[in-house]
C-alpha positions as CSV (number, residue, x, y, z in Angstrom):
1,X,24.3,-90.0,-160.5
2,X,23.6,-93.4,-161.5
3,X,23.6,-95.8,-158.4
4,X,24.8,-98.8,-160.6
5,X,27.6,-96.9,-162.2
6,X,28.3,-93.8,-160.0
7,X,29.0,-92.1,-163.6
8,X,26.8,-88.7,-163.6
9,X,23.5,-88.2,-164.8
10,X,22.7,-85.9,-167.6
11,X,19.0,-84.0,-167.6
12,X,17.2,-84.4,-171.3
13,X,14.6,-82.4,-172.5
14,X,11.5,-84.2,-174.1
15,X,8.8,-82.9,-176.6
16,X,5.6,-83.9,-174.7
17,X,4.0,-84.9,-177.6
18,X,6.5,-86.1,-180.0
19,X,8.5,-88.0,-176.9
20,X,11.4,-86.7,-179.2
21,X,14.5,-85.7,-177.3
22,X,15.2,-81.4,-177.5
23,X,18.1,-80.2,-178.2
24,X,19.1,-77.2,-176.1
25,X,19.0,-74.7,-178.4
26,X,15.5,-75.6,-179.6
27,X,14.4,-74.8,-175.9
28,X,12.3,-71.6,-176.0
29,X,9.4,-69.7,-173.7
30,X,5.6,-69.6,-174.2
31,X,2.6,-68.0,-172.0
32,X,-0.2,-70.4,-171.7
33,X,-3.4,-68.8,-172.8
34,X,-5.6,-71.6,-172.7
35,X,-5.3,-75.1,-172.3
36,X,-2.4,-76.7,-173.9
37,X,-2.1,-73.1,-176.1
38,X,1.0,-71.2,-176.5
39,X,2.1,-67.7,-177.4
40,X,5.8,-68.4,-178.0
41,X,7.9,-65.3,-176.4
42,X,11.9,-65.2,-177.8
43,X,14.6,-64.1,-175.2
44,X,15.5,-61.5,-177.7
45,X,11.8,-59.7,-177.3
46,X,12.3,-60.1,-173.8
47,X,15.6,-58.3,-173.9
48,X,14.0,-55.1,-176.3
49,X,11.4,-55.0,-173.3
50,X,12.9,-51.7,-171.8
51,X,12.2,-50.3,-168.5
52,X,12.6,-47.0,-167.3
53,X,15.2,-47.7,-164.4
54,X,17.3,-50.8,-166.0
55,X,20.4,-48.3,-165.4
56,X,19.6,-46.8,-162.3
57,X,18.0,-46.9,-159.1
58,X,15.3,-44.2,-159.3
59,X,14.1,-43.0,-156.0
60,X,10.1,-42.4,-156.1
61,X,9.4,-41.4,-152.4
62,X,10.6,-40.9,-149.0
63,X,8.6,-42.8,-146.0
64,X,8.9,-42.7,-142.1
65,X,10.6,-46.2,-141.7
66,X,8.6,-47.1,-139.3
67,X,5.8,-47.6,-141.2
68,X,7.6,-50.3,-143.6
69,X,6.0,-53.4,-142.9
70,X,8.9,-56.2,-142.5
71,X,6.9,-59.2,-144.0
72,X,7.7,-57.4,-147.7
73,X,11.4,-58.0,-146.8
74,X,13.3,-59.6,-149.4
75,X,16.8,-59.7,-149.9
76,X,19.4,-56.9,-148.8
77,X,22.0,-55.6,-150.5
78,X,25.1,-52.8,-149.6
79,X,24.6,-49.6,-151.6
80,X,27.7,-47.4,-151.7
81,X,28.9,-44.9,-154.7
82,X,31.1,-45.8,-157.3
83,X,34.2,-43.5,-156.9
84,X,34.5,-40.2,-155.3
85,X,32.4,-38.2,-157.7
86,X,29.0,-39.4,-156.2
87,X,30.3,-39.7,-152.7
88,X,28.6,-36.0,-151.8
89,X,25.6,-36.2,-153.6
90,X,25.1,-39.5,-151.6
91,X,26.6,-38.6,-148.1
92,X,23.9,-35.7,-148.3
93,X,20.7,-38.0,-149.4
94,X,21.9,-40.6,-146.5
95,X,22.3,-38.1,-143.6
96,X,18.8,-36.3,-144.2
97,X,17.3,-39.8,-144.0
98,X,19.0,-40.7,-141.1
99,X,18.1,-37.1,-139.3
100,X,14.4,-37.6,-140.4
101,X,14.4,-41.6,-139.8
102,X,13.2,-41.8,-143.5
103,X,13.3,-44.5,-146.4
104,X,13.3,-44.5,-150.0
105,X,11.3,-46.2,-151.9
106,X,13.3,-47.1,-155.3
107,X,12.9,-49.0,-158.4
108,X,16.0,-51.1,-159.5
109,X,16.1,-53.9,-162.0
110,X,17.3,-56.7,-161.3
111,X,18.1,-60.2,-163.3
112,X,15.5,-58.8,-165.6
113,X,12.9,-58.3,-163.2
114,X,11.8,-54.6,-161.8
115,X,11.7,-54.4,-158.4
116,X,10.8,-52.0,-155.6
117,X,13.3,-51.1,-153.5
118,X,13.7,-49.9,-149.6
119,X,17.1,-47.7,-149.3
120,X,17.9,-47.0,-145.8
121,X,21.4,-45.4,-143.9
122,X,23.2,-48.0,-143.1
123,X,26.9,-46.7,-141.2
124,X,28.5,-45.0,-143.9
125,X,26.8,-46.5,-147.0
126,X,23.0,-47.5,-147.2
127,X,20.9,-51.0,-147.1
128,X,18.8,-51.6,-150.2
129,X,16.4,-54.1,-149.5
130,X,13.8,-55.9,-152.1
131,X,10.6,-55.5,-151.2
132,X,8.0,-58.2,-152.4
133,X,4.8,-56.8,-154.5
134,X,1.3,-57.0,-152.1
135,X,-0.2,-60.6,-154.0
136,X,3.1,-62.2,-152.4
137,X,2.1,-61.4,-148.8
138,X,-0.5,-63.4,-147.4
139,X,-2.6,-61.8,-144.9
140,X,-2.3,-62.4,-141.3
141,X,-6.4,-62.8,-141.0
142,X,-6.5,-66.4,-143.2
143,X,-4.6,-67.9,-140.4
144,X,-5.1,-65.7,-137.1
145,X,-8.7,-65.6,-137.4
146,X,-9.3,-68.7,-136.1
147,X,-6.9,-68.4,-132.8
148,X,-8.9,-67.2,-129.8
149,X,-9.1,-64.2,-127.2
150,X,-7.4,-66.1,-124.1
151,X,-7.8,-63.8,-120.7
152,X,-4.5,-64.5,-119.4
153,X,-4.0,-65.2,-115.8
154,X,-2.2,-63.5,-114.0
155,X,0.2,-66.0,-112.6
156,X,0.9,-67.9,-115.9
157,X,1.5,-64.3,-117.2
158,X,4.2,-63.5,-114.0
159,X,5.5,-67.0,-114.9
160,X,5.9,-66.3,-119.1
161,X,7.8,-63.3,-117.6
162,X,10.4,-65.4,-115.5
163,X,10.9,-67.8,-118.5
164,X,11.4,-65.0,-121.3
165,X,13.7,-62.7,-118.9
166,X,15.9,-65.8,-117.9
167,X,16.4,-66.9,-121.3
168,X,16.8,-63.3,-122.3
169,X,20.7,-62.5,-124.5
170,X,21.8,-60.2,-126.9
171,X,21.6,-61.0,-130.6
172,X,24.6,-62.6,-132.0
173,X,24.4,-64.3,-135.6
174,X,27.8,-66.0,-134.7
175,X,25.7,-68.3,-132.7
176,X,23.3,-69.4,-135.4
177,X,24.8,-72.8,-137.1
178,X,23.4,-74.9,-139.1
179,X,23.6,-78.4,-138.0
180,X,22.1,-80.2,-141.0
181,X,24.5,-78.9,-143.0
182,X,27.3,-79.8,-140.4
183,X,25.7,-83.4,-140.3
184,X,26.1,-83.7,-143.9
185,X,29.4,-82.4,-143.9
186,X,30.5,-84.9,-141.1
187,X,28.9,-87.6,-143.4
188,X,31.0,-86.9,-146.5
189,X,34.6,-86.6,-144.4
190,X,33.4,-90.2,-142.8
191,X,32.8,-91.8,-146.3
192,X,35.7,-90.0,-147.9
193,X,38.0,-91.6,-145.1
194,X,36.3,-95.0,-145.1
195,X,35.4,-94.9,-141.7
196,X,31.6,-96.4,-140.9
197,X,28.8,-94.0,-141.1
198,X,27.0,-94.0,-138.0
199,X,23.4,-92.5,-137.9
200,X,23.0,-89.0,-136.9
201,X,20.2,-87.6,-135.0
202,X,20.4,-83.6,-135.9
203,X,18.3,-82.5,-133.5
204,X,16.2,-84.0,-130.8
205,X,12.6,-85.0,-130.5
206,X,10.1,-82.7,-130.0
207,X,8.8,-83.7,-125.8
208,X,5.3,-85.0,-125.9
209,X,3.6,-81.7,-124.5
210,X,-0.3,-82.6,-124.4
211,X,-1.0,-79.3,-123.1
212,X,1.2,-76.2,-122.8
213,X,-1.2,-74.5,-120.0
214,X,0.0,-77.8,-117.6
215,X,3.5,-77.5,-118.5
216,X,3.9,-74.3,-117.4
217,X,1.3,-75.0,-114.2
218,X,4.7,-77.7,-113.4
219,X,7.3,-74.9,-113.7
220,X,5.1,-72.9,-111.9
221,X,4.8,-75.8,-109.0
222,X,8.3,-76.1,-109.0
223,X,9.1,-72.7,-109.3
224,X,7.8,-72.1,-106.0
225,X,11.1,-73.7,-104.2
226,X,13.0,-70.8,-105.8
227,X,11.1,-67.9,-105.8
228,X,11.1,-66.0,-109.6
229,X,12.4,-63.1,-108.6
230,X,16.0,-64.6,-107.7
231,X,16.2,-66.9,-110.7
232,X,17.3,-63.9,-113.3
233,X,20.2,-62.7,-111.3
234,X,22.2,-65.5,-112.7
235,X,21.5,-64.4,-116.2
236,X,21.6,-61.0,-116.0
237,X,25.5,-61.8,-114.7
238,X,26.2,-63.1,-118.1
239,X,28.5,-61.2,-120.6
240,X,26.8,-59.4,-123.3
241,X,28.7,-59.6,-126.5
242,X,27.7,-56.5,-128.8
243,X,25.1,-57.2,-131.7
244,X,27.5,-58.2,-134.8
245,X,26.7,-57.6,-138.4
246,X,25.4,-60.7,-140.1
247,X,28.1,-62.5,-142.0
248,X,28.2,-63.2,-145.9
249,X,25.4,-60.9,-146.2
250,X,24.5,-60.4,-149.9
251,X,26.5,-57.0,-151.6
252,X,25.9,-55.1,-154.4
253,X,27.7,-52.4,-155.2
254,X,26.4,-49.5,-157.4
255,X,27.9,-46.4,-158.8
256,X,25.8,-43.0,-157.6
257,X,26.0,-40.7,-160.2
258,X,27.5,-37.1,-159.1
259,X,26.0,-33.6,-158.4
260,X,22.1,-33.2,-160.0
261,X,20.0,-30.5,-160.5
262,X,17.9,-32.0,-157.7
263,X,19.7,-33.7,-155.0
264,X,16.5,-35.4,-154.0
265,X,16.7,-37.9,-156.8
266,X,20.1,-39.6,-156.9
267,X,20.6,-42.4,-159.5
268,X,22.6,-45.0,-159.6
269,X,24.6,-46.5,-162.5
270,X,25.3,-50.5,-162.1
271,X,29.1,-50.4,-162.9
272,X,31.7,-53.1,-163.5
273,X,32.6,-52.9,-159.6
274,X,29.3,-55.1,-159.0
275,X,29.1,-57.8,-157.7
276,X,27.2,-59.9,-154.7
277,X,28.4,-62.1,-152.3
278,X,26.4,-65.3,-150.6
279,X,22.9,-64.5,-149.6
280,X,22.2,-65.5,-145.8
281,X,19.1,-66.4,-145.8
C-alpha cells in the first residue's frame, strides 16, 4: 500500500528494454537458451503437452516402506474412492499393503506438473504423499563431512540420558502454535481498537552458551544433589494424551475406478468431489 495515501498498490509489468508498461494479456513464457535469448513457449502448447497419468494415479511398484527415505517427503494428501463402485477394488489394494507393510509408488499429475507419488494405508483410506525428484535432495555428506567422531564419555552420555528421558512426552500437534503469527494477530486487534502498540518480543534470546560440553558439566555438578535416577519419576507421572492426527492437513480426494482385470493396478479418476484443504506445513 502506499504509506502517504494508504490507497493500494497495483504491480505493473515492464518491457526491460522498451521500459514500456505490459499489458496482461501480452505476458507470455520463454526458455532462456543463451544469454538474453528466448524460445517463447504459449500456455496453449503447454496444455497439448499430454502425459500418460493426467487422469489417474498409475501405480508403478510396490516397496517395503521402510526403505522410503523421509527427506523426499513433500506434501500429503487423503486418498479415498469416489463412490461405492471402487470401494472393493481399493479396500483390497490397501489391506495387502498394510499386511505386507508395503508402499506404492505412483505417478499423479498435479497443477500441471507430474509427480511421483508414495500411497500408503492410512485407517480406512490411504496417504498419498509427493515425493521430491533426487536433484532436490541435498546430500547429507556436503554438510556432515566436516562434523567430527567425538568418543563420548560416559558420564555426559548418562547425563544426555537424564535430560532427554525428563523432557520425554507424547506427540501432540495441538501443542504446536505459532506465536509470530499470534503476535501479528495481537498487533492488528491493538491498531484496529486504537489502543498503543507495545513492542513484542516473540520469543526469547538465545543464552550465551560458549560451550555446550561445560553447560552440561554444570547440570552434571548440580545434578549430583539429586541423584538422576529420581528426577524422571515426576515425569513419567504425567498424563499421556494419545498422538492426534494433525489438523487442516491438506486433502484430496480422488475417485478409484472399479473392478480391473488386474487388481494390482488401481487408477484413479480426479472427479468433481476434489478438493484440498490448508496445507500444514
Amino acid at each position: 500500500m502506499n504509506k502517504n495515501t494508504g490507497n493500494r498498490l497495483r504491480q505493473q509489468l515492464i518491457d526491460e528494454v522498451t521500459r514500456e508498461p505490459v499489458e496482461g494479456e501480452d505476458k507470455g513464457r520463454g526458455y532462456e537458451y543463451a544469454k538474453n535469448s528466448y524460445i517463447q513457449i504459449d500456455d496453449a502448447e503447454l496444455d497439448e503437452l499430454q502425459i500418460e497419468s493426467s487422469k489417474t494415479i498409475d501405480i508403478d511398484t510396490f516397496v517395503p516402506r521402510a526403505q522410503i527415505d523421509e527427506r523426499y517427503f513433500n506434501s500429503s494428501y487423503y486418498i479415498v474412492p469416489d463412490g461405492k463402485v471402487g470401494q472393493e477394488a481399493f479396500s483390497v489394494i490397501r489391506e495387502a499393503m498394510r499386511d505386507k507393510k508395503m508402499a506404492a509408488l505412483a505417478r499423479v499429475v498435479l497443477a500441471k506438473r507430474e509427480h511421483v507419488m508414495m500411497l500408503q494405508p492410512w485407517d480406512k483410506g490411504m496417504m498419498g504423499t509427493t515425493l521430491r525428484y533426487p536433484y532436490e535432495v541435498r546430500k547429507a555428506d556436503d554438510l556432515f563431512s566436516e562434523i567430527e567422531d567425538f568418543k563420548v564419555a560416559p558420564d555426559m552420555m548418562k547425563l544426555a540420558d537424564h535430560i532427554v528421558e525428563s523432557k520425554t512426552a507424547d506427540f501432540d500437534p495441538d501443542q504446536f502454535h505459532d506465536r509470530y503469527e499470534d503476535a501479528v494477530v495481537e498487533l492488528i486487534r491493538s491498531k484496529r481498537a486504537g489502543l498503543p502498540v507495545a513492542p513484542q518480543r516473540v520469543s526469547e534470546n538465545a543464552p550465551n552458551v560458549i560451550s555446550l560440553m561445560d553447560a552440561l558439566k554444570k547440570s552434571l555438578a548440580e545434578g549430583t544433589r539429586t541423584p538422576p535416577a529420581a528426577a524422571p519419576a515426576a515425569a513419567k507421572a504425567r498424563a499421556k494424551k494419545p498422538a492426534k492426527r494433525a489438523a487442516g492437513q491438506t486433502e484430496m480426494i480422488m475417485p478409484i475406478e472399479g473392478k480391473k482385470p488386474k487388481a494390482t493396478t488401481p487408477a484413479a479418476k480426479p472427479g468433481p468431489r476434489s478438493a484440498t484443504r490448508k496445507k500444514t506445513g
